[in-house]
C-alpha positions as CSV (number, residue, x, y, z in Angstrom):
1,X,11.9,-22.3,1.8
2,X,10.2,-22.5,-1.6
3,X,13.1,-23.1,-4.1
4,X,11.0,-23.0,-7.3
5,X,12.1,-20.0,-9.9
6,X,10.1,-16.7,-10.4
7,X,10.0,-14.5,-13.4
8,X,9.4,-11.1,-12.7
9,X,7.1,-9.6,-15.3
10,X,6.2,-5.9,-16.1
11,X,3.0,-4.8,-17.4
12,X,1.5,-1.5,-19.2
13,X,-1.6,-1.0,-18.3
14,X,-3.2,-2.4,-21.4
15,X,-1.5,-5.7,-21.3
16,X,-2.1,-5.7,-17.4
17,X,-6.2,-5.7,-18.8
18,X,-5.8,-7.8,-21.4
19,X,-3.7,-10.2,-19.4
20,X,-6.1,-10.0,-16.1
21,X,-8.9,-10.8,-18.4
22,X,-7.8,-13.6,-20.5
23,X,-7.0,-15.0,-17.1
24,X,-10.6,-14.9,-16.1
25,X,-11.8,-16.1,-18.8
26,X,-9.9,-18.9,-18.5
27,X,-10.3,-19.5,-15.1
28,X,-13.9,-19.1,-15.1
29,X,-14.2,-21.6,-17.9
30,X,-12.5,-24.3,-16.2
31,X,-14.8,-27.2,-15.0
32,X,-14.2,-28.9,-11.7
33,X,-12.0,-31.9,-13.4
34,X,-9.2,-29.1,-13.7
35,X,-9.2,-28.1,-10.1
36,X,-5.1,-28.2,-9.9
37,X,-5.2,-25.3,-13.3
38,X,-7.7,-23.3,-12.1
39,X,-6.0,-23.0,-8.5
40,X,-3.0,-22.0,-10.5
41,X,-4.8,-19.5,-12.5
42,X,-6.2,-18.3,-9.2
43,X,-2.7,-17.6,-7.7
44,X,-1.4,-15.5,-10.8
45,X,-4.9,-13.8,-10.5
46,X,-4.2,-13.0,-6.7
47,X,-0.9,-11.6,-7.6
48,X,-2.5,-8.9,-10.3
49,X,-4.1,-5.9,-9.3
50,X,-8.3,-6.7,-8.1
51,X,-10.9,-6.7,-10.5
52,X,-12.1,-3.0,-9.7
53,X,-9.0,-1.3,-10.6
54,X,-8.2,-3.6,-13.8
55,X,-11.7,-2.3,-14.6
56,X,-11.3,0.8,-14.5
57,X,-8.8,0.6,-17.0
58,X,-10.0,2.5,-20.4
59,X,-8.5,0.1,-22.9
60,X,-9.3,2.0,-25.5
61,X,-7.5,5.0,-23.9
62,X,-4.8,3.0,-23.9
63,X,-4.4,1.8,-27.0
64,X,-4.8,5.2,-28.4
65,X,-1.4,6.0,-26.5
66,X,0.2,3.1,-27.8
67,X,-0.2,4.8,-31.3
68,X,0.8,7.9,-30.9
């Protein structure tokens, strides 16, 4: 049994998009020396909702709701 701690974490659906794609980013932008990070990036990224529905998320919908 894995005994390592987890922190539960709630998202909106803007910081769900903004989180998802600073994620990428960073993922993408890691070169092959960082294997061991990028894995790890790829495991939070499998945890998140796929790439079509964080998409399909209108950011700037979403902001607007944040200000009202």
């Amino acid at each position: 049994m894995d005994d390592r701690p987890t922190f539960p974490l709630e998202l909106d659906a803007a910081q769900l998009k903004v989180t998802w794609t600073a994620l990428k980013t960073l993922h993408d932008g890691l070169g092959h020396e960082e294997h061991d990070v990028q894995e790890i990036v790829r495991e939070v990224l499998d945890k998140l909702p796929g790439e079509h529905d964080v998409r399909a998320i209108d950011l700037g919908r979403e902001l607007e709701r944040r200000r009202r």
